[in-house]
C-alpha positions in Angstrom: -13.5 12.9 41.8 -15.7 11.6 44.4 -17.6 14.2 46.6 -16.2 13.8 50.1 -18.6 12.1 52.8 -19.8 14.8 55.2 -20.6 13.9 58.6 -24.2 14.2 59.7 -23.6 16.6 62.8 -21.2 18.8 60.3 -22.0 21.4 57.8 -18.6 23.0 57.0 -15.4 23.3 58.8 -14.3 25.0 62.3 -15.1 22.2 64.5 -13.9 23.0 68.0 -11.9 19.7 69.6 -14.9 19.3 72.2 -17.5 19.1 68.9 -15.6 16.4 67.3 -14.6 14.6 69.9 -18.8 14.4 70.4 -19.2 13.6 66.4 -16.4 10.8 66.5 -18.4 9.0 69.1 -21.5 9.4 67.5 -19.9 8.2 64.2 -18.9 4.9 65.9 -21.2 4.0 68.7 -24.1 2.2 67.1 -26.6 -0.6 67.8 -23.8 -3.3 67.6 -23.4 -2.3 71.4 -26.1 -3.8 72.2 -24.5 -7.5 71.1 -21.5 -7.3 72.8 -22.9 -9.0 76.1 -23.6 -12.1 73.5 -20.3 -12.1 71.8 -19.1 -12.1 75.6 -20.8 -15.1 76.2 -19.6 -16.9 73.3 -15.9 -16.0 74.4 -15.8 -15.6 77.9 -15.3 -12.0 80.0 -12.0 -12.0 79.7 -11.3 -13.2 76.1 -14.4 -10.5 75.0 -12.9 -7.9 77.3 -9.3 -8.4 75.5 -10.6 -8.9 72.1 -13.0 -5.5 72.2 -9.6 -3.3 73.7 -7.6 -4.8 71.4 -10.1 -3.8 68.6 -10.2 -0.4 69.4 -6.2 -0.3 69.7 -6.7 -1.8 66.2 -8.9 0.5 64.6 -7.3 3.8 66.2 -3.6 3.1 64.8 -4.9 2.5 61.4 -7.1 5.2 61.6 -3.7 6.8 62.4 -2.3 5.1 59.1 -5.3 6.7 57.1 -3.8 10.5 58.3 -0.2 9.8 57.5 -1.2 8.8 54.0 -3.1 11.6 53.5 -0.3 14.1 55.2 2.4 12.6 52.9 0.4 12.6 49.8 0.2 16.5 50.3 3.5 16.7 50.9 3.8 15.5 47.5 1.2 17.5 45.6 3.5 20.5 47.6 6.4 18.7 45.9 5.1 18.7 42.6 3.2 22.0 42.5 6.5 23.7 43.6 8.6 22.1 40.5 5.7 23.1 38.0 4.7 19.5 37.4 1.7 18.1 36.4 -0.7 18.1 39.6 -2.5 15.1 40.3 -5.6 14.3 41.2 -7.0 15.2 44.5 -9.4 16.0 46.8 -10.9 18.8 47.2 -8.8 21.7 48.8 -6.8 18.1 49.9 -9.2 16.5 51.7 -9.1 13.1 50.8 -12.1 10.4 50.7 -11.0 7.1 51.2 -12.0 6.2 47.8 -9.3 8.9 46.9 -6.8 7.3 48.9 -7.3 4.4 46.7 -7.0 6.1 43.2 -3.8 8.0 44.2 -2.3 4.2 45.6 -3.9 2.0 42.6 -5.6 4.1 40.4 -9.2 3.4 38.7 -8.8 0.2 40.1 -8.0 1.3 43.5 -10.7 3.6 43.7 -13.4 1.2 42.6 -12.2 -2.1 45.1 -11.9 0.7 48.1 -15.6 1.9 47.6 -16.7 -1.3 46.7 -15.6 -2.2 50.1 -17.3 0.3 51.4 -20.8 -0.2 50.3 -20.3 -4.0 51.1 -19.8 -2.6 54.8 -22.7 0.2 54.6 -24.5 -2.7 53.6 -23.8 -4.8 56.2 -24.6 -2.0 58.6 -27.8 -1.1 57.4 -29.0 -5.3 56.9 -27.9 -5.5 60.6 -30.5 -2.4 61.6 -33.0 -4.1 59.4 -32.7 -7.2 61.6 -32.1 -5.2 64.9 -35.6 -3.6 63.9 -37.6 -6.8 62.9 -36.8 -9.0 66.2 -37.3 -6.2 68.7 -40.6 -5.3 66.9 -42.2 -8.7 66.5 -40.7 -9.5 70.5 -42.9 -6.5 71.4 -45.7 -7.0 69.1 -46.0 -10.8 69.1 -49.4 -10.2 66.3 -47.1 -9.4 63.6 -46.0 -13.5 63.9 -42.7 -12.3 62.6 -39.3 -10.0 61.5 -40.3 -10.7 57.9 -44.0 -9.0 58.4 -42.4 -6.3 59.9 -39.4 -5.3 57.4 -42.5 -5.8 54.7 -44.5 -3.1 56.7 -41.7 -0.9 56.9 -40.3 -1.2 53.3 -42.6 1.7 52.1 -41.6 3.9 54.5 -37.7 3.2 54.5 -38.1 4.1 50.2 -39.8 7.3 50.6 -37.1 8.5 53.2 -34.5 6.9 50.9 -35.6 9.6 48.4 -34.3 12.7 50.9 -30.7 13.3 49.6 -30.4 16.3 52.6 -27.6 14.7 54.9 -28.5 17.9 56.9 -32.3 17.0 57.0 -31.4 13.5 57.9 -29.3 14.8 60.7 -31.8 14.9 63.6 -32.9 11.9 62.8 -29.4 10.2 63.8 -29.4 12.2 66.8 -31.9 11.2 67.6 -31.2 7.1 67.3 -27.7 8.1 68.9 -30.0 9.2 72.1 -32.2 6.0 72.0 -28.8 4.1 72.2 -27.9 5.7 75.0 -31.1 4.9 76.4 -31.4 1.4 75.9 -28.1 1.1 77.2 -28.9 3.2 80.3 -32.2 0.2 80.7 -30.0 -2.6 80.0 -27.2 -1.7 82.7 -29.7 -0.9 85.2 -31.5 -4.6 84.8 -27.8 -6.0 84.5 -27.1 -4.1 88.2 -30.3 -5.4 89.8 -29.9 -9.0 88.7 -25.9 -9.1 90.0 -27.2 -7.4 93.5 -29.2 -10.0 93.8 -26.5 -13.0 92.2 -24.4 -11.5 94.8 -21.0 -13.9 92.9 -21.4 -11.5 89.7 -18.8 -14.3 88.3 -20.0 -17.3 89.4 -20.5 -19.6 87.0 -19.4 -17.3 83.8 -16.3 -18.4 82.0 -13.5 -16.0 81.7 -12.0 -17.8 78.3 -15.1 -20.3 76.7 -12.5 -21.5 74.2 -10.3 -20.4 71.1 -13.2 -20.1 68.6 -14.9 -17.7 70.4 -12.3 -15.6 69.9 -12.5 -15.0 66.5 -16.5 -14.2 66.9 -16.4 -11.7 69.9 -13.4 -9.4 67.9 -15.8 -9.4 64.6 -18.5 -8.4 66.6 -16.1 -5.8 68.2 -14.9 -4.4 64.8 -18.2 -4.3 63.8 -19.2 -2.0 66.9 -16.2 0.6 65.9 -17.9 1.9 62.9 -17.9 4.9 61.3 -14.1 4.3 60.3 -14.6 5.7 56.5 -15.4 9.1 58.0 -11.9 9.4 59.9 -10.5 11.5 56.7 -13.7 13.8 57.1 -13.7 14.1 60.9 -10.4 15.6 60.9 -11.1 17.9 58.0 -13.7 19.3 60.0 -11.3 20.8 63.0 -10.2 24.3 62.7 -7.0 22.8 64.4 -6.5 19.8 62.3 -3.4 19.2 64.9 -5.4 18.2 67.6 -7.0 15.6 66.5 -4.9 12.8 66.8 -5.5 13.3 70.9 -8.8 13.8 70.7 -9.6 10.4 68.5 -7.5 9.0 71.1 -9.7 10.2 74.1 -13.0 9.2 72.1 -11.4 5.5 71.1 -10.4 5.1 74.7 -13.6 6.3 76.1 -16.3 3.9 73.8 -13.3 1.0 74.1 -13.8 1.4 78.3 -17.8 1.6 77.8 -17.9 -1.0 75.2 -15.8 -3.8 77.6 -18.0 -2.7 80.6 -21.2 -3.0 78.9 -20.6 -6.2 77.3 -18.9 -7.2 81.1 -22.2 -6.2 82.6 -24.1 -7.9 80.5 -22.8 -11.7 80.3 -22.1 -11.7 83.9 -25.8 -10.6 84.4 -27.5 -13.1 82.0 -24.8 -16.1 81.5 -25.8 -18.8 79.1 -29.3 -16.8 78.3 -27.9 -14.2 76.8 -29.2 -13.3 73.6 -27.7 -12.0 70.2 -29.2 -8.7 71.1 -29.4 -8.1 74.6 -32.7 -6.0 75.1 -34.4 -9.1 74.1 -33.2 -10.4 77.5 -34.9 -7.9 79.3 -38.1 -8.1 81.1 -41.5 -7.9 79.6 -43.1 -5.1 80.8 -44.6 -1.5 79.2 -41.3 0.4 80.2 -38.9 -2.7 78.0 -41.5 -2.3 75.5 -41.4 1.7 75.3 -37.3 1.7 75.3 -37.5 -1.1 72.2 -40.1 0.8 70.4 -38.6 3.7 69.9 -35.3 2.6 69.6 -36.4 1.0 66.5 -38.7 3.9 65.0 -34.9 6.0 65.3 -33.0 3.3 63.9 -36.0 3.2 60.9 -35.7 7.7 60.5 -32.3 6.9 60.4 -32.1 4.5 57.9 -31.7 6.8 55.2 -28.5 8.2 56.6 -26.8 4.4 56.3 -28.2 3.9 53.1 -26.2 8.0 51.7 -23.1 6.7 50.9 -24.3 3.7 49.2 -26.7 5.6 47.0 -23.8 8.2 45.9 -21.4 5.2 45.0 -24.2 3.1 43.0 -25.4 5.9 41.2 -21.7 7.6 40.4 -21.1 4.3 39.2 -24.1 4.7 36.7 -25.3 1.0 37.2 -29.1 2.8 37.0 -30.0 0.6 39.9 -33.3 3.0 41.5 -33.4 3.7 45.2 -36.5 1.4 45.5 -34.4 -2.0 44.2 -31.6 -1.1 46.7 -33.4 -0.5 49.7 -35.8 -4.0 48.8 -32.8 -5.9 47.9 -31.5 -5.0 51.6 -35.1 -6.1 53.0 -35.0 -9.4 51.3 -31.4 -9.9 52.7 -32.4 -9.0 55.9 -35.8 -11.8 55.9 -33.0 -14.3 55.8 -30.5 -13.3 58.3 -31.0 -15.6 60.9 -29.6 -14.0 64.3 -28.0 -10.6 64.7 -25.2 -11.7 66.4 -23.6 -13.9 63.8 -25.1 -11.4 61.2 -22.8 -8.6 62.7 -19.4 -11.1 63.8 -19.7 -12.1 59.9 -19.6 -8.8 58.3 -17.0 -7.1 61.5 -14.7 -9.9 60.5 -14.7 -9.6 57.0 -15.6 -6.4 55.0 -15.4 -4.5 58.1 -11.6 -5.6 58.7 -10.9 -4.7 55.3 -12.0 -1.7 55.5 -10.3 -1.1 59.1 -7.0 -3.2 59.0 -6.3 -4.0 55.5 -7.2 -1.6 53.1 -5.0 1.3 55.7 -1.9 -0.4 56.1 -1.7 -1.5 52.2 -2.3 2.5 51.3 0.3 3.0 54.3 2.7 0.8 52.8 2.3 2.2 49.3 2.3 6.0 50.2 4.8 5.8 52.8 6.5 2.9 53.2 9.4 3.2 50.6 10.8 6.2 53.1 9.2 4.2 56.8 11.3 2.3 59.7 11.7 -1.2 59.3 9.5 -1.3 62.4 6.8 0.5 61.0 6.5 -1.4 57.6 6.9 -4.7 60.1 3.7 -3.2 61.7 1.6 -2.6 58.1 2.2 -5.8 57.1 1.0 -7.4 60.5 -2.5 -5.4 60.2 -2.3 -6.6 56.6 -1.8 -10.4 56.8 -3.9 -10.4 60.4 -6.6 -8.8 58.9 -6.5 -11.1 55.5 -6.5 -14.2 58.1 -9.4 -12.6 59.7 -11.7 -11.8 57.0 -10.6 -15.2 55.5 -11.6 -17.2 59.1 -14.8 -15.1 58.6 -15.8 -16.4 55.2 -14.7 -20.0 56.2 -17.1 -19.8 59.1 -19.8 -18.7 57.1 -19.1 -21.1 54.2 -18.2 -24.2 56.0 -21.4 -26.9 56.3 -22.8 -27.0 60.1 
């Protein structure tokens, strides 16, 4: 069986409620923050504001499926192990990966389309760092002529670290970029509070709803932002009250989903039409912008490696014999051509991410419990199901379809 993914701020169990409400948030928030004013303007305040709530009301009640399928698959093993049957395959102890959930719902074939899934998502994650890292650094050091000279400077760097399998010793290193967030947050909403002093109509001029396509865009965007949702299973193993921690995912979902809306809020309202994919680009060019960006992108580069663990452990499980150097290039040379960060990161939220957030949870939802769930509650799966098939189908038409 697959080993289980271990959170970065976790060695071991007995997390109090306060400590993982801290390592849920961490889990999630990321840099896709920081392109949520932009999805914003391409949907309007109110259309973004609606689409990022309705997001995190997404993502929490299928994180909610994830537990039920897990609680009800014990219930089985229980079941089984009580009657002297054959016991089936599990995690360890009963602590489910989501690659487990697969195997137990579709066998082999389960297992393999769920974590394949997942390392299309990693990927996605760790391509949109790349790119996050190569605009802000050539914006700041305009001599390096572009991103592409910059991911080739770092590519050395990014393999050797690749070589450190030590979630543990990678740990600070996420903190650390989890920190920087929070500070180029903290620099973005100060500038955003200065220039609407001075605007004096904050909404003046900003569309509230900037059309139905935009729609679509600012919720993959959104999706993208929640991530962390393949550690849901772990997070909750961690607790040494596993019963509280339905309330306390709540509180951290609620929490990012209010700071997420007023960020992106902030942001548009401050900038309008200027506002770029990622919004520290918008701010002004002086040595305190160029200090926040800087180091913001040497934690995003330490932590790197930390994106890049679970797709390591599936690849070379898989025994495909692909080295750690060819993966982390490969991702490089994917990133040189992704033209903008915020279609980058609306392209893989609506599509691999909403598999992996909407989909994937309420099929395992309707195969594990469904047979014995409310006619409500299977009306629910299959809404999450078919909405998020729509969605990750819009996604790839988007993408796909000639300009």
């Amino acid at each position: 069986m697959a080993p289980e993914v271990k959170v970065p701020l976790l060695e071991g169990r007995g997390a109090t409620p306060a400590q993982t409400l801290g390592n849920i948030v961490v889990s999630i928030v990321g840099t896709g923050v920081l392109g949520l004013p932009y999805a914003f303007r391409t949907a309007g305040w109110l259309a973004g504001a609606l689409g990022v709530a309705g997001a995190g009301a997404a993502t929490f009640y299928c994180m909610l499926l994830l537990l039920d399928c897990r609680d009800r698959l014990r219930e089985q093993e229980t079941e089984e192990d009580g009657h002297g049957g054959e016991q089936r395959p599990h995690g360890d102890g009963g602590n489910y990966t989501y690659g487990d959930l697969g195997e137990r719902c579709f066998g082999p074939v389960g297992r393999h389309f769920t974590e394949a899934i997942i390392v299309l998502c990693q990927t996605g994650g760790t391509v949109a760092y790349l790119v996050f890292i190569g605009q802000n650094i050539s914006s700041v050091l305009p001599a390096l002529s572009s991103a592409t000279v910059v991911l080739a400077l770092l590519l050395p760097a990014e393999v050797a670290l690749s070589f450190v399998r030590s979630l543990s010793a990678l740990a600070p290193f996420s903190i650390l970029a989890d920190a920087c967030t929070v500070l180029a947050v903290a620099a973005v909403v100060k500038e955003d509070v200065q220039l609407l002093v001075k605007r004096g109509q904050p909404f003046a001029a900003r569309s509230a709803f900037a059309g139905l396509w935009g729609v679509p865009f600012a919720c993959g965007v959104a999706v993208f932002c929640f991530e962390g949702f393949c550690l849901t299973l772990a997070l909750e193993a961690s607790m040494s009250n596993r019963a509280k921690f339905r309330p306390v995912l709540l509180q951290a979902i609620a929490g990012v989903t209010v700071v997420y809306v007023s960020f992106g809020v902030c942001g548009y309202l401050a900038y309008g039409d200027a506002t770029r994919d990622i919004v520290t680009l918008n701010l002004p060019s002086n040595w305190s912008t160029a200090a926040v960006k800087v180091v913001l992108c040497v934690a995003l580069a330490l932590t790197f490696a930390v994106m890049m663990h679970p797709i390591h452990e599936i690849v070379e499980r898989a025994a495909l014999h692909l080295s750690r150097v060819a993966v982390v290039a490969t991702l490089a040379a994917i990133a040189c051509f992704v033209p903008a960060f915020g279609e980058f990161a609306a392209f893989v939220g609506s599509t691999v991410c909403a598999l992996l957030s909407f989909v994937l949870p309420a099929l395992f939802h309707l195969r594990v419990v469904g047979p014995t769930a409310s006619t409500w509650a299977r009306a629910v799966d299959y809404f999450f199901l078919l909405s998020g098939l729509v969605f990750a189908g819009h996604g790839m038409y988007t993408v796909l379809s000639p300009q």
